[in-house]
C-alpha positions as a printed NumPy array, in Angstrom:
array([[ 0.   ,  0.   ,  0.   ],
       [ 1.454,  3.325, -1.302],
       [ 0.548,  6.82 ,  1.386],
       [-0.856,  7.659, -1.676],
       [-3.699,  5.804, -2.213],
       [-5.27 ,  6.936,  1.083],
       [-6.851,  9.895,  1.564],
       [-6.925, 10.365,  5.306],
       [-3.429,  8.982,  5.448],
       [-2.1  , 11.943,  3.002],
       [-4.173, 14.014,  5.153],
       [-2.339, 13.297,  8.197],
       [ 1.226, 13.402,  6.74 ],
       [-0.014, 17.002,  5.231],
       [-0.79 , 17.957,  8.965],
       [ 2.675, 15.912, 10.191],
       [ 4.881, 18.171,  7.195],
       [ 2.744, 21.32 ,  7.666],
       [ 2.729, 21.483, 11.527],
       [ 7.01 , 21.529, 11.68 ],
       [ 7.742, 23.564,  9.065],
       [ 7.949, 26.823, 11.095],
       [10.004, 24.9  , 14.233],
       [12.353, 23.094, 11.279],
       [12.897, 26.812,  9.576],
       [14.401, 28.24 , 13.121],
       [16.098, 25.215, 13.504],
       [18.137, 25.287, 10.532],
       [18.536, 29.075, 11.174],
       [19.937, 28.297, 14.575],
       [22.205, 25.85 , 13.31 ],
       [23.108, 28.178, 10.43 ],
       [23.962, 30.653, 13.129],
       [26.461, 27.919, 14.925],
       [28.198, 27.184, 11.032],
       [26.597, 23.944, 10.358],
       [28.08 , 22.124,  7.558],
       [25.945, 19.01 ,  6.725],
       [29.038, 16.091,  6.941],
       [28.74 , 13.479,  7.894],
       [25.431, 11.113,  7.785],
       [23.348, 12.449, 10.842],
       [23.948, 16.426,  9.66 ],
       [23.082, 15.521,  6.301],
       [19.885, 13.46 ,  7.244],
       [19.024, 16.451,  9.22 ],
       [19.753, 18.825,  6.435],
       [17.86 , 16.53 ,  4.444],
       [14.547, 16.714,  6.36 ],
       [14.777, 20.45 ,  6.975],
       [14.992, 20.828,  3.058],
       [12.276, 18.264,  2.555],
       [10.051, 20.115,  4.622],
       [11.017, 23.524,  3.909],
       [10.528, 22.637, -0.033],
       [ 6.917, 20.908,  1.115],
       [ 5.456, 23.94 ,  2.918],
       [ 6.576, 25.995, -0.213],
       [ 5.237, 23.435, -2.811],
       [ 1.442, 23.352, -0.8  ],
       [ 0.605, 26.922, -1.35 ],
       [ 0.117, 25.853, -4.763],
       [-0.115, 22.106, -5.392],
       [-1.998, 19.037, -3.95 ],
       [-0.485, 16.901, -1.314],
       [ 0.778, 14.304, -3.784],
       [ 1.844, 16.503, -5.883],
       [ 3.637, 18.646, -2.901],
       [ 5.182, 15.31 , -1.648],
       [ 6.535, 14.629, -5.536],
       [ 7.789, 18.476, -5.873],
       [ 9.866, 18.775, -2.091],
       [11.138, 14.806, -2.998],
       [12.604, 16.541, -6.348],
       [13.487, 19.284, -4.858],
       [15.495, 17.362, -2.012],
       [17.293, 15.256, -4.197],
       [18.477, 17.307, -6.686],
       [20.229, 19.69 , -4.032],
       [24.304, 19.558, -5.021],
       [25.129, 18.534, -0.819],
       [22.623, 15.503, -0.524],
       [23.887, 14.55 , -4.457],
       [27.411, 14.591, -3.374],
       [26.239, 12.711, -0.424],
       [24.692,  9.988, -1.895],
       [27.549,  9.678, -4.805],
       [30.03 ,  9.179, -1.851],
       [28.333,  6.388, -0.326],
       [27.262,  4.894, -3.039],
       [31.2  ,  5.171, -4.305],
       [32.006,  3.574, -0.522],
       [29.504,  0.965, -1.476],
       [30.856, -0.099, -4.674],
       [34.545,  0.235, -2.985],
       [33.995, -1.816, -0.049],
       [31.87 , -4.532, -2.432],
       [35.406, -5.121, -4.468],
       [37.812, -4.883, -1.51 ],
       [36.63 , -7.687, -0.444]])
């Protein structure tokens, strides 16, 4: 079963994004404040979900919740940190599956 094909469950992860947008927004401008880099995989994942949901509240003031959920996922992955991210641990994967 896909979040998708449920109304009331797209309804509630609407309410879950929505609801900690504004507390994610002065989190990452805290943390912006301190000179956060996102390295290392619990920054990133954290950078990750602040851009998710930052991108999310954006993409609602225009779009459907599917649609909103499609947008911020686009969004997220094409930003150049997370991209970088991923292409170094996928490069660790494919490094560590020949080493051994």
């Amino acid at each position: 079963m896909g979040i998708g094909s449920d109304e009331d469950v797209l309804t509630l992860v609407d309410e879950i994004i929505s609801s900690s947008a504004a507390t994610s927004r002065r989190l990452m401008d805290r943390l912006t404040v301190l000179g956060f880099i996102p390295k290392g995989q619990i920054p990133t994942l954290i950078f990750a979900a602040f851009l998710f949901i930052h991108h999310y509240a954006e993409a609602r003031k225009d779009s459907t919740i599917s649609e909103s959920l499609e947008i911020s996922k686009a969004m997220t992955f094409g930003n150049p940190i997370l991209q970088r991210f991923f292409a170094d641990m996928s490069a660790q994967t494919v490094n560590g599956a020949v080493l051994k």
